[in-house]
mmCIF file of the N, C-alpha and C atoms, coordinates in Angstrom:
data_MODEL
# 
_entry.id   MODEL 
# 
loop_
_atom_site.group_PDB 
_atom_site.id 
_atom_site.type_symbol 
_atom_site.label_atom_id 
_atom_site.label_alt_id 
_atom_site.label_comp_id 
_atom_site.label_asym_id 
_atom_site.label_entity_id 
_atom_site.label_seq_id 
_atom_site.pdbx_PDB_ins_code 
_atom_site.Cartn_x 
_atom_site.Cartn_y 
_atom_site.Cartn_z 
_atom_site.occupancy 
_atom_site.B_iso_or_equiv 
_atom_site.pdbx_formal_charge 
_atom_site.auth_seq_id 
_atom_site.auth_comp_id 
_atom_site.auth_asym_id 
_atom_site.auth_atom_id 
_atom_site.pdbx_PDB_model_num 
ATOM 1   N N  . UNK A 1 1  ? -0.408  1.588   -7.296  1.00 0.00 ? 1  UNK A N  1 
ATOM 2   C CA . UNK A 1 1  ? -1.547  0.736   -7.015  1.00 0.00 ? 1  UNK A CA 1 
ATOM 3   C C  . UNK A 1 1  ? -2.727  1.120   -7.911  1.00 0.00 ? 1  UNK A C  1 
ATOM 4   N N  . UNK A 1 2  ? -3.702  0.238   -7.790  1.00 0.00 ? 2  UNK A N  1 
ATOM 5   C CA . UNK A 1 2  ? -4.669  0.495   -8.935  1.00 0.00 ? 2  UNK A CA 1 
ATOM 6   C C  . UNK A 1 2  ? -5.648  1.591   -8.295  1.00 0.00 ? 2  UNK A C  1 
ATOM 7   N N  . UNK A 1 3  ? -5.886  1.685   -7.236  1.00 0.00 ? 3  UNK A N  1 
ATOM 8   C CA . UNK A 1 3  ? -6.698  2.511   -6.579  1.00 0.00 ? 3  UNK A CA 1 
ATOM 9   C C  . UNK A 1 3  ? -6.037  3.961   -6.976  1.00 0.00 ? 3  UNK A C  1 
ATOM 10  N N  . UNK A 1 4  ? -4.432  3.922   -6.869  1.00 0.00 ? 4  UNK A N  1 
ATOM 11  C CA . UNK A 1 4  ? -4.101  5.461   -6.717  1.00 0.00 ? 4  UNK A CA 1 
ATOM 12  C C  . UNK A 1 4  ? -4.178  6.037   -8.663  1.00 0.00 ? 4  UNK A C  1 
ATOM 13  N N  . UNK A 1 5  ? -4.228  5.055   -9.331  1.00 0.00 ? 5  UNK A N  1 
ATOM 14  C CA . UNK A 1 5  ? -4.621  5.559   -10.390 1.00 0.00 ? 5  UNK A CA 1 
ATOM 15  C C  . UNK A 1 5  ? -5.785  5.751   -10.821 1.00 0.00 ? 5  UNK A C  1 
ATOM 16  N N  . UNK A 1 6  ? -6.900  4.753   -10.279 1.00 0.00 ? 6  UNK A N  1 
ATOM 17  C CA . UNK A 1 6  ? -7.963  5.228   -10.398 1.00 0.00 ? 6  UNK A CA 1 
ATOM 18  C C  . UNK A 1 6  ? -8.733  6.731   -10.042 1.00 0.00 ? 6  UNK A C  1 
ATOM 19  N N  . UNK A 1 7  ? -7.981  6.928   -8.812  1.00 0.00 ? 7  UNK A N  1 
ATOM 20  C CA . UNK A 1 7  ? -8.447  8.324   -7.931  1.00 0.00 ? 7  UNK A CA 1 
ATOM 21  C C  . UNK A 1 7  ? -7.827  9.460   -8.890  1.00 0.00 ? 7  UNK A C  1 
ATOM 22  N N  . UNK A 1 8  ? -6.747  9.428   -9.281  1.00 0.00 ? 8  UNK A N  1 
ATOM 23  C CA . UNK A 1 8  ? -5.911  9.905   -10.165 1.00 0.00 ? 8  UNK A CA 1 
ATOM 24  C C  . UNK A 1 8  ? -6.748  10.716  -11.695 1.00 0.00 ? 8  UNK A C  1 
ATOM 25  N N  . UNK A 1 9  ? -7.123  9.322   -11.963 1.00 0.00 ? 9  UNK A N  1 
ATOM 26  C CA . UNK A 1 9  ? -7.566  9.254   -13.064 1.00 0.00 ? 9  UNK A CA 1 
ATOM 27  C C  . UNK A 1 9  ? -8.878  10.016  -13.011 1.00 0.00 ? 9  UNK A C  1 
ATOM 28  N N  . UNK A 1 10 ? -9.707  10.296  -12.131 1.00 0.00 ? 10 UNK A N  1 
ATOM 29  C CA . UNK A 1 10 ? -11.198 10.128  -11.521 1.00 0.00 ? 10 UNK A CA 1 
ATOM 30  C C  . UNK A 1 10 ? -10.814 11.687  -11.702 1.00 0.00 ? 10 UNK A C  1 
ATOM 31  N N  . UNK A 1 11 ? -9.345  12.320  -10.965 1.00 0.00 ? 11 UNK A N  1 
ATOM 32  C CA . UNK A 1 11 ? -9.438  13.783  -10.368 1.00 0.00 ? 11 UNK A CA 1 
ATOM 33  C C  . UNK A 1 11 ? -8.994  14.402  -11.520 1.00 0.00 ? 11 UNK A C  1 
ATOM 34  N N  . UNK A 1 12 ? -8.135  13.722  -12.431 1.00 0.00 ? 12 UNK A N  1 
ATOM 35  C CA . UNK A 1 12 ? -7.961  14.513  -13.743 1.00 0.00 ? 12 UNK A CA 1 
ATOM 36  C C  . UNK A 1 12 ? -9.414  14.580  -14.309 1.00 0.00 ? 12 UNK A C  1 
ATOM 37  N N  . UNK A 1 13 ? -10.225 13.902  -14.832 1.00 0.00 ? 13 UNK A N  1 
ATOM 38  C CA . UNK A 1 13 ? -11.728 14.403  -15.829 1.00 0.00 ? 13 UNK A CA 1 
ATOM 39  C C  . UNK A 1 13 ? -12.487 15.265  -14.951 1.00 0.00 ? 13 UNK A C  1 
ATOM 40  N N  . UNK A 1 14 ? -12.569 15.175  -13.361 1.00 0.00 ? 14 UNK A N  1 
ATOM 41  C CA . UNK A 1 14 ? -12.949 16.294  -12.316 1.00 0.00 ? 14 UNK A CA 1 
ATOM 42  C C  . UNK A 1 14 ? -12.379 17.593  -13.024 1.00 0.00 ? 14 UNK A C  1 
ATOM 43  N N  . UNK A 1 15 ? -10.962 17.745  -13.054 1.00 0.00 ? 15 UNK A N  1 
ATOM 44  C CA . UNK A 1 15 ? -10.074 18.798  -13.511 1.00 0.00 ? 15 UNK A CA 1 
ATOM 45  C C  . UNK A 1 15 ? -10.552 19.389  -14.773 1.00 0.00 ? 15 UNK A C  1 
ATOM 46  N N  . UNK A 1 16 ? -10.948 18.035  -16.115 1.00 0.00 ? 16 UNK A N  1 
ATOM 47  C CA . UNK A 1 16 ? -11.243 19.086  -16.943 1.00 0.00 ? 16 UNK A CA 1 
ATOM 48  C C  . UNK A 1 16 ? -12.550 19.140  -16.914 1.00 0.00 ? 16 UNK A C  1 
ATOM 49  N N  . UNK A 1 17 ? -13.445 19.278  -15.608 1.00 0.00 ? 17 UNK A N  1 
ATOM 50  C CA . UNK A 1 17 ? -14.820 19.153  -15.864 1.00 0.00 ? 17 UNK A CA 1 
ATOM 51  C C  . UNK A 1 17 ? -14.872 21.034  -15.388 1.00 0.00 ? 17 UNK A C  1 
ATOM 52  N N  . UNK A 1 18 ? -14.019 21.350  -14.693 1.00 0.00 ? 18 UNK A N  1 
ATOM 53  C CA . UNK A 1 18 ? -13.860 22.382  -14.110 1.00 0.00 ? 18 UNK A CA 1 
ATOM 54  C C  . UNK A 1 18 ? -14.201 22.642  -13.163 1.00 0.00 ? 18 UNK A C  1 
ATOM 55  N N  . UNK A 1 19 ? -13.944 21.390  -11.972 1.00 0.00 ? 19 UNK A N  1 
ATOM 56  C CA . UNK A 1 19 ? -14.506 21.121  -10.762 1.00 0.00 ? 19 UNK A CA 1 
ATOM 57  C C  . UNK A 1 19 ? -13.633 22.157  -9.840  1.00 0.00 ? 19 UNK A C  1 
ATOM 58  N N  . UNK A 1 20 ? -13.383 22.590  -8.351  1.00 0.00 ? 20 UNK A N  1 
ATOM 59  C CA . UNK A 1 20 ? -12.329 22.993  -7.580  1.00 0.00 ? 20 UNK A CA 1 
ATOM 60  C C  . UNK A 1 20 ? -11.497 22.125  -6.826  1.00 0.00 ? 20 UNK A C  1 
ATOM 61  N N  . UNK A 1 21 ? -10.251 22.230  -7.010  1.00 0.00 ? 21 UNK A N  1 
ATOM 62  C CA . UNK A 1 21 ? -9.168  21.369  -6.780  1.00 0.00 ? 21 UNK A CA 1 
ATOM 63  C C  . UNK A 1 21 ? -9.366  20.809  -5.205  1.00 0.00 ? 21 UNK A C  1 
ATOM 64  N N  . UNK A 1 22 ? -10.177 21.568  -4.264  1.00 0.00 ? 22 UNK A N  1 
ATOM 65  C CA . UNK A 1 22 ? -10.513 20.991  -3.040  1.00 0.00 ? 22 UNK A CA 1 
ATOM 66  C C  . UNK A 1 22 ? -11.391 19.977  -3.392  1.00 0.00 ? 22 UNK A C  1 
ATOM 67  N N  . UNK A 1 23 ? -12.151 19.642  -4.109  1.00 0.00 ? 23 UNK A N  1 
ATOM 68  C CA . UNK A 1 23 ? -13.241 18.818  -4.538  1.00 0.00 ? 23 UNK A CA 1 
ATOM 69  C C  . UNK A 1 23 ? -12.277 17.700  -4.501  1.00 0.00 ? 23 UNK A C  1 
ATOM 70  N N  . UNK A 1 24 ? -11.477 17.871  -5.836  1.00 0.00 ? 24 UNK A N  1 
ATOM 71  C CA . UNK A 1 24 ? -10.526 16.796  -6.015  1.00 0.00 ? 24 UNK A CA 1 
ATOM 72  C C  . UNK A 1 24 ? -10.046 16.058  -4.702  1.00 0.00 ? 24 UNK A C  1 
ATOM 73  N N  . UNK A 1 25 ? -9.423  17.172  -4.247  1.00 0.00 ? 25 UNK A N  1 
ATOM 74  C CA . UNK A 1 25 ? -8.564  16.671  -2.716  1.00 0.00 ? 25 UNK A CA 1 
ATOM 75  C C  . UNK A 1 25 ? -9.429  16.238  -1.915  1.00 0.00 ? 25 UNK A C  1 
ATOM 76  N N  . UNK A 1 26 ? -10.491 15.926  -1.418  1.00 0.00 ? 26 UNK A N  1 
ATOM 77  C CA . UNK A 1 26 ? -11.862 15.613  -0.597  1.00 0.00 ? 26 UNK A CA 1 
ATOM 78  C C  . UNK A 1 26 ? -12.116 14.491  -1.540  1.00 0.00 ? 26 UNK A C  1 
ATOM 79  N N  . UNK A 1 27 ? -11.864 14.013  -2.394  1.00 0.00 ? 27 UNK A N  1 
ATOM 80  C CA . UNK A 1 27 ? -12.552 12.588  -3.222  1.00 0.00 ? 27 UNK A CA 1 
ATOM 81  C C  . UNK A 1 27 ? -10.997 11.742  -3.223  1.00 0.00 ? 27 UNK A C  1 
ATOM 82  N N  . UNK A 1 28 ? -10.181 12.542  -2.946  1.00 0.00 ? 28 UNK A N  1 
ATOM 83  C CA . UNK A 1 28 ? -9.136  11.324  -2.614  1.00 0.00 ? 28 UNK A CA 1 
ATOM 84  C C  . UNK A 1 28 ? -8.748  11.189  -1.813  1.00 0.00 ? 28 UNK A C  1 
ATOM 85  N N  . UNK A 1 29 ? -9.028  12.368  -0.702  1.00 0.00 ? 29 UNK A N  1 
ATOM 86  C CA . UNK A 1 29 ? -8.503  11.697  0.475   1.00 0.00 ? 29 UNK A CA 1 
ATOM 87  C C  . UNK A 1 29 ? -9.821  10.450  0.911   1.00 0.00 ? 29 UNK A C  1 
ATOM 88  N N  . UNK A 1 30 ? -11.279 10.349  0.476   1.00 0.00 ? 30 UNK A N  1 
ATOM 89  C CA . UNK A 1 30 ? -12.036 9.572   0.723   1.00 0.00 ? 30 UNK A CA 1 
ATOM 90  C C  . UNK A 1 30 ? -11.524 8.460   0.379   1.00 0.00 ? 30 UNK A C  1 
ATOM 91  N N  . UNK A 1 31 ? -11.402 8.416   -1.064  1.00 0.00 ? 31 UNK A N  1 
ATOM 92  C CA . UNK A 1 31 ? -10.532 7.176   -1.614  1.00 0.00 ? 31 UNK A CA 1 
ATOM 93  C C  . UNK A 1 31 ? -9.807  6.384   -0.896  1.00 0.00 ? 31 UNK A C  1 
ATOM 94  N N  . UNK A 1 32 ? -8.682  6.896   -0.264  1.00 0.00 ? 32 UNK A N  1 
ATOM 95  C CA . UNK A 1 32 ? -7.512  6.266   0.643   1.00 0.00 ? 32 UNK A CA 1 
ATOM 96  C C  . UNK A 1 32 ? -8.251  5.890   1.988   1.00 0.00 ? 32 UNK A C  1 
ATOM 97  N N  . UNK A 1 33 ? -9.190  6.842   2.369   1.00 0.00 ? 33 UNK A N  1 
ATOM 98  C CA . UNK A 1 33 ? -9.490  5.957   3.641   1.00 0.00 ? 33 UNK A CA 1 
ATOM 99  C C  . UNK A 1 33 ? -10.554 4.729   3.744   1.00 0.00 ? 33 UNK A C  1 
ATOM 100 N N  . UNK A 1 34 ? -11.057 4.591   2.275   1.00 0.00 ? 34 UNK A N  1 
ATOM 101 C CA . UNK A 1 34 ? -12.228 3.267   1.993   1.00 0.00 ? 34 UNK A CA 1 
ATOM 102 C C  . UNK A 1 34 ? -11.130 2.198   1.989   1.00 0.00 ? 34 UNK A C  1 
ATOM 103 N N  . UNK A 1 35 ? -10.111 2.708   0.873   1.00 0.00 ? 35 UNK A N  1 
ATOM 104 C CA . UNK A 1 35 ? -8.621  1.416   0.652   1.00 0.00 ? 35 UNK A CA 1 
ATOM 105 C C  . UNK A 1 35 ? -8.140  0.910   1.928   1.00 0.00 ? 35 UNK A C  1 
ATOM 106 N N  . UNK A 1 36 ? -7.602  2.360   3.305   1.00 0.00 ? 36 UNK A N  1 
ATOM 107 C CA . UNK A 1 36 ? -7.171  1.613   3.980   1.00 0.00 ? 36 UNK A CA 1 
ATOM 108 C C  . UNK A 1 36 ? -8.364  0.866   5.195   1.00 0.00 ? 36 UNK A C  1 
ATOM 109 N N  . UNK A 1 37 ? -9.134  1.376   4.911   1.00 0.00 ? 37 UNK A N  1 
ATOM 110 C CA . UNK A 1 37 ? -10.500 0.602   5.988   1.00 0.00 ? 37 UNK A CA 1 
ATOM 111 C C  . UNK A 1 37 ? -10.564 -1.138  5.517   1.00 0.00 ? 37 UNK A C  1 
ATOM 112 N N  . UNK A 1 38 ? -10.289 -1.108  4.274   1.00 0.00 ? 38 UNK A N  1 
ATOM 113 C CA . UNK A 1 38 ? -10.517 -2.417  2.724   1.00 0.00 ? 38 UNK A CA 1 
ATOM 114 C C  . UNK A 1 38 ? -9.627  -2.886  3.468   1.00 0.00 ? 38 UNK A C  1 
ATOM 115 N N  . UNK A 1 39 ? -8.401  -2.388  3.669   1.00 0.00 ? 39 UNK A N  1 
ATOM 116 C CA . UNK A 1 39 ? -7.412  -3.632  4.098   1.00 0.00 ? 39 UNK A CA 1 
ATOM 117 C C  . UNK A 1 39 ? -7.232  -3.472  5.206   1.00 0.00 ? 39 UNK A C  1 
ATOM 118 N N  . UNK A 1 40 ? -7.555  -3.119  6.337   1.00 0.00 ? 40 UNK A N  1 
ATOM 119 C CA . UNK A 1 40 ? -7.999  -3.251  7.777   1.00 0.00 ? 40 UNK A CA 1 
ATOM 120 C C  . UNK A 1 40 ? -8.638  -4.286  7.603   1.00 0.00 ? 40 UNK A C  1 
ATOM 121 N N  . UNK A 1 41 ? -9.877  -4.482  7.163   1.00 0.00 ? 41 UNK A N  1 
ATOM 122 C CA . UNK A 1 41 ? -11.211 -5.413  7.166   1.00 0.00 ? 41 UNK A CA 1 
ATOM 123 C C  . UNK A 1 41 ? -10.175 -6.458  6.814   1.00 0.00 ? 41 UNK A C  1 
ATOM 124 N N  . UNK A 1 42 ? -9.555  -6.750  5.398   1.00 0.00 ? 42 UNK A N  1 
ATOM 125 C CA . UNK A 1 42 ? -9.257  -7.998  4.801   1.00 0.00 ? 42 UNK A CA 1 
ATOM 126 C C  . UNK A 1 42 ? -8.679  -8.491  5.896   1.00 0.00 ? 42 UNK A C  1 
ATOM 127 N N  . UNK A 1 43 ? -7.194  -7.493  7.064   1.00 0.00 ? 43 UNK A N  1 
ATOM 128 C CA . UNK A 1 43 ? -6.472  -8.386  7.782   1.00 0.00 ? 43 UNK A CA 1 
ATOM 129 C C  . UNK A 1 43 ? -7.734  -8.983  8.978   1.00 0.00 ? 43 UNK A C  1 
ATOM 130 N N  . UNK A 1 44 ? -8.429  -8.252  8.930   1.00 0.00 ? 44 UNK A N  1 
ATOM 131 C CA . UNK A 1 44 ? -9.698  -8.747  10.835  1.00 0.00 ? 44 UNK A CA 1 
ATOM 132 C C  . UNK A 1 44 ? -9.765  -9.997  10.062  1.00 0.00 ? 44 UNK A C  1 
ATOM 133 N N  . UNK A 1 45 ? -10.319 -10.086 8.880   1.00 0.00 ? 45 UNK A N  1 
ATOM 134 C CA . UNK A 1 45 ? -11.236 -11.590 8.476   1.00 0.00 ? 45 UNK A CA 1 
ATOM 135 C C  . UNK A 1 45 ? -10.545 -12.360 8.331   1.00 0.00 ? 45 UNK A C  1 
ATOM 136 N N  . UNK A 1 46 ? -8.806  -11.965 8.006   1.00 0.00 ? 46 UNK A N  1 
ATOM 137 C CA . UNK A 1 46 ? -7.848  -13.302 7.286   1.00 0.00 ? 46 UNK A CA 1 
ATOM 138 C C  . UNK A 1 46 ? -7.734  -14.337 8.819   1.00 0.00 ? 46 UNK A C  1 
ATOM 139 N N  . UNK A 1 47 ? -7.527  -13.209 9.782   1.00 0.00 ? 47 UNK A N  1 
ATOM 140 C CA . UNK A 1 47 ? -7.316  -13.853 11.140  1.00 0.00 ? 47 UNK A CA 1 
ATOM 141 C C  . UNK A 1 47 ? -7.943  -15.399 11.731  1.00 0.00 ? 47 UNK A C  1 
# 
């Protein structure tokens, strides 16, 4: 999905920024829960 490459993508330049890999892991697990909140919302409204 485009999201998981984006986050992906986001945590690799984190990586060579010389961020800590918990950082990483804390910005994607955020990631996934905006996506799945995103498509929670889309199904409430399609209704």
């Amino acid at each position: 999905m485009g999201v998981n490459h984006l986050a992906s993508t986001v945590a690799t330049h984190l990586e060579l920024d010389g961020q800590i890999d918990i950082d990483i892991h804390r910005f994607g697990v955020a990631i996934l829960l905006l996506h799945l909140l995103e498509e929670r919302f889309r199904i409430l409204l399609s209704e």
